[in-house]
N, C-alpha and C positions, 0 to 999 in steps of 0.2 A: 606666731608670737605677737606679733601686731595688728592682727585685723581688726579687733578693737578699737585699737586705737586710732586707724586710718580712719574709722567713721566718724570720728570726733576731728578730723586732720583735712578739712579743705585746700584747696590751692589757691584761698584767698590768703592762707596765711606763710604762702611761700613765698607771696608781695610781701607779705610783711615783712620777713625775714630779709629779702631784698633790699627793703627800702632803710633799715638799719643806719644809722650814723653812731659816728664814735668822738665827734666833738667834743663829750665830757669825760671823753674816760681817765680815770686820774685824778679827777678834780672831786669834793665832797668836806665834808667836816669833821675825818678823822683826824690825828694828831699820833706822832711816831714820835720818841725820845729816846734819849742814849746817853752812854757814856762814849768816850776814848781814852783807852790808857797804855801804858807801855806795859811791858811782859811784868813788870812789880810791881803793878798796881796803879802807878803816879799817873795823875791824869796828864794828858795834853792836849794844848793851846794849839790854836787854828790848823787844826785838822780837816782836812777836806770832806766832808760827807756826801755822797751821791745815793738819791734815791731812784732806781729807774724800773720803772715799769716793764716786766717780759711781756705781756702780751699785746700792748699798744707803742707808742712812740711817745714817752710822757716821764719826764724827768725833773727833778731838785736837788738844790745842792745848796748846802749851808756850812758853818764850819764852829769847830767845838768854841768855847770861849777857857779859861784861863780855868777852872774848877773842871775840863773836860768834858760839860754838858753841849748837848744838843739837841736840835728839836725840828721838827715839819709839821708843817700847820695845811690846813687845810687838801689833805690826800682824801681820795677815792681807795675804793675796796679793790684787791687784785693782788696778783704777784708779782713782790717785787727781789730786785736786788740788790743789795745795800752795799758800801764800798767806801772804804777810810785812807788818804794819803795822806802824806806828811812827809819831807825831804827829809831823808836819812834813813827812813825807817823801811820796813816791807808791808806791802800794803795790806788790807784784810777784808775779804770780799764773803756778804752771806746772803742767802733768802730764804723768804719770809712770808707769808699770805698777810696785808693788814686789812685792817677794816675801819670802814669810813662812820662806825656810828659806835661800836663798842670799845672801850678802852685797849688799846695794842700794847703788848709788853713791852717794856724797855731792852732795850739792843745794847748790848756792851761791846765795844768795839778794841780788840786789842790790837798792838802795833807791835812787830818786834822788828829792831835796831835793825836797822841794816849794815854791811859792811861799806859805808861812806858809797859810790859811783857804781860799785856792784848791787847794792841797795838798790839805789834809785834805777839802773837798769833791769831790776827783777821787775820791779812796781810798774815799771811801763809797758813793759813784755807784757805783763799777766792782766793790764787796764785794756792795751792793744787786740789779745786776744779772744778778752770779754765782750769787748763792740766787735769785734770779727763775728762772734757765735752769735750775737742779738741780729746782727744785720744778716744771719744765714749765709753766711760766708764761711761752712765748715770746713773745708779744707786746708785753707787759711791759719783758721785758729787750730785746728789741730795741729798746723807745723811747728806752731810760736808756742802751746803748750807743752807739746813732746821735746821741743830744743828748752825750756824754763826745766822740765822734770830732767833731762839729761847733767844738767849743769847744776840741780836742787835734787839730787837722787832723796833726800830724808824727808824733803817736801812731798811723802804720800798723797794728800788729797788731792794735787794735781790730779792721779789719775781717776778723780770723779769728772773732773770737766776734759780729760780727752777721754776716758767711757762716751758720756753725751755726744760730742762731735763722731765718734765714732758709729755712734747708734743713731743717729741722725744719719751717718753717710751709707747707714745701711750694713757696715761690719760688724755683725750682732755679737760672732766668733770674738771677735779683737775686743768689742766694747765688755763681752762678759768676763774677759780675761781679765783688764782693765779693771773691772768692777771686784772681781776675786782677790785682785793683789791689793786693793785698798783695805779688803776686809779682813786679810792674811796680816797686814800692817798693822792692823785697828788693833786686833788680836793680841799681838805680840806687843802691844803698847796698854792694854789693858783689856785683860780677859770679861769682865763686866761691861757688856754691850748697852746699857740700861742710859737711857738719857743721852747715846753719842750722835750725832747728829750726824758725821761723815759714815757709819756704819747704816744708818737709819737710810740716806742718799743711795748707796751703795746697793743693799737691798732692792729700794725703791729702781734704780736703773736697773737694775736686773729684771724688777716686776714689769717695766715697763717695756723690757726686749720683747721677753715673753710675753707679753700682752699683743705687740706688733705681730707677733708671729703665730698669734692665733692659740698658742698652748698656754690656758687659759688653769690648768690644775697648778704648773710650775710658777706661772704670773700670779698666782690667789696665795702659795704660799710664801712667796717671798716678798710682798706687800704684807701678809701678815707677820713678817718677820718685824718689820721697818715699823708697825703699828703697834705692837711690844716692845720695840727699842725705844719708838719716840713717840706715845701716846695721846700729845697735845696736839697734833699736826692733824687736822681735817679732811688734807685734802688724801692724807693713806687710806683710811675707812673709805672713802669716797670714788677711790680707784676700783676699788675690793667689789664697792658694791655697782661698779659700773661691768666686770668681768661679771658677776653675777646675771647682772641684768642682760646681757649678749648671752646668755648662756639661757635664758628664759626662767633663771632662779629667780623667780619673782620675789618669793617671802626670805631669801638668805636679802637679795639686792636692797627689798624695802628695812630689812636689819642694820646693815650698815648706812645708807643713807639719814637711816636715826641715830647713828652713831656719830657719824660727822655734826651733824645740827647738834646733838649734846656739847659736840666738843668746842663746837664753834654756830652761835643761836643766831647770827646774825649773817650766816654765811647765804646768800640766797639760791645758790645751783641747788643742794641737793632738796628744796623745799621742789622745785619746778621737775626734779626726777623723781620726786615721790608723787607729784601730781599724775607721770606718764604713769607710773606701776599702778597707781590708782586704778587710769582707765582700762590698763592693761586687765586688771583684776576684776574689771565691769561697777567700779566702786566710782559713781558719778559725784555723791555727796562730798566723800575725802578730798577726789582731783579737785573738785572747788576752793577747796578747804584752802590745799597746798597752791593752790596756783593764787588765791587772795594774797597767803602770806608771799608767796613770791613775788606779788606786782606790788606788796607794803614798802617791804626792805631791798627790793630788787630795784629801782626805778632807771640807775645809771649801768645795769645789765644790759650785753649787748642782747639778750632774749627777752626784753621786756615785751617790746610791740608783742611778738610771736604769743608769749604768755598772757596777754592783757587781751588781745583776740581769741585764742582758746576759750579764757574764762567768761569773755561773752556772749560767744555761742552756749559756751555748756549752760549758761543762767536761762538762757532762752528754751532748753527743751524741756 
């Protein structure tokens, strides 16, 4: 599947890969905004917002003002996790892909009341267990999740973030359980799965057991379940056509990676995995094509160097 591509693939550009820094990641001139408001609507006043970054160590935090808005300024492209407190209430944790140059949708962030001391002990348990899972400390978070769903049995989507912890610690068995009973829940709260976002998640953990585990027909359909449910999300198509592409489906992989980019123009990964299918395909003109735009809009990618070396061998031959 690769020999192609090996010829275009020196071990100069394994230094580069190497030599990699991630000083900016994070940083750029996109802009995130939002509401906060309580379960009827009403906005609220100094709500905590936390923006953090999953794949790097890179965070912000600002807080609503008095009409419930909120705003971050100056973010990079990548995935994040957004997270609203407020004393009294229960907290409200989501993510997101934003981006550092195209307009990011506005994030409504709602709060529901909490029971006064039980309140504010939910909200910490579930702040405490989220830096547990960022800092790879699953075990951890999985206890402080599973004691939060014991004591919140109607709080369903708990069991998306111990699935995760679960699928991380390798219990594929337990985490697809996990992932079934959120879907079982979803179900019984509204049979129209169209637009749910914890059914969409659900799916996607499931795509992604199956993807770990190499069964690559179960991990294709249940990604395309999650890309039917939640259509806007990039990074579903994105998965889809990464199983593709391990599978040597050239032209399904280079499908969906045009899928992703429709859905999201500014996203830079899947322009630089349409450069690989390129070369893979002996198509030297397109990989140029895809790796320009990759080194335009990609610059604070941790694959820039790697991509920006590729495309100056390939000008060369």
């Amino acid at each position: 599947m690769f020999n192609k591509f090996r010829i275009w693939f020196p071990a100069c550009l394994l230094l580069a890969m190497a030599a990699l820094t991630y000083a900016q990641e994070g940083r750029g001139n996109g802009r995130l905004a939002g509401l906060a408001v309580d379960e009827n609507g009403a906005p609220l006043e100094n709500v905590t917002i936390t923006l953090k970054y999953q794949d790097y160590t890179y965070s912000l935090q600002v807080k609503s003002n008095k009409s419930g808005q909120w705003r971050f300024l100056g973010i990079g492209k990548g995935a994040v996790r957004i997270s609203g407190e407020l004393e009294g209430y229960a907290s409200f944790t989501t993510q997101m892909m934003v981006s550092a140059a195209a307009p990011n949708p506005d994030v409504r962030l709602v709060l529901k009341k909490g029971a006064g001391a039980a309140g504010d002990e939910n909200r910490d348990a579930i702040l405490r267990a989220n830096e547990m899972f960022e800092n790879r400390q699953y075990e951890e978070a999985l206890a402080v999740y599973q004691e939060f769903a014991q004591k919140n049995p109607t709080l369903y989507k708990t069991g998306i973030y111990i699935g995760n912890c679960k699928s991380e610690l390798r219990d594929f068995e337990g985490a697809l359980a996990e992932f079934q009973k959120v879907l079982d829940a979803v179900l019984l709260e509204s049979p129209d799965l169209k637009g749910n976002t914890t059914a969409a998640q659900a799916y996607a953990g499931i795509g992604d057991i199956y993807l770990r585990q190499q069964k690559y027909k179960e991990a294709e359909e249940n990604f395309r379940k999650s890309i039917d449910i939640q259509p806007s999300d990039p990074a579903l198509p994105y998965n889809v056509a990464e199983i593709m592409f391990a599978q040597n489906k050239v032209d399904e992989a280079e499908s969906y990676y045009g899928i992703a980019i429709q859905i999201k123009p500014d996203w830079p990964k899947p322009y630089l995995k349409l450069a690989y299918v390129s070369l893979n395909k002996g198509q030297m003109d397109k990989a140029i094509e895809y790796l320009k735009k990759f080194c335009e809009i990609g610059k604070d990618d941790p694959k820039f160097a790697e991509a920006q070396a590729l495309l100056e061998l390939l000008q060369k031959k």
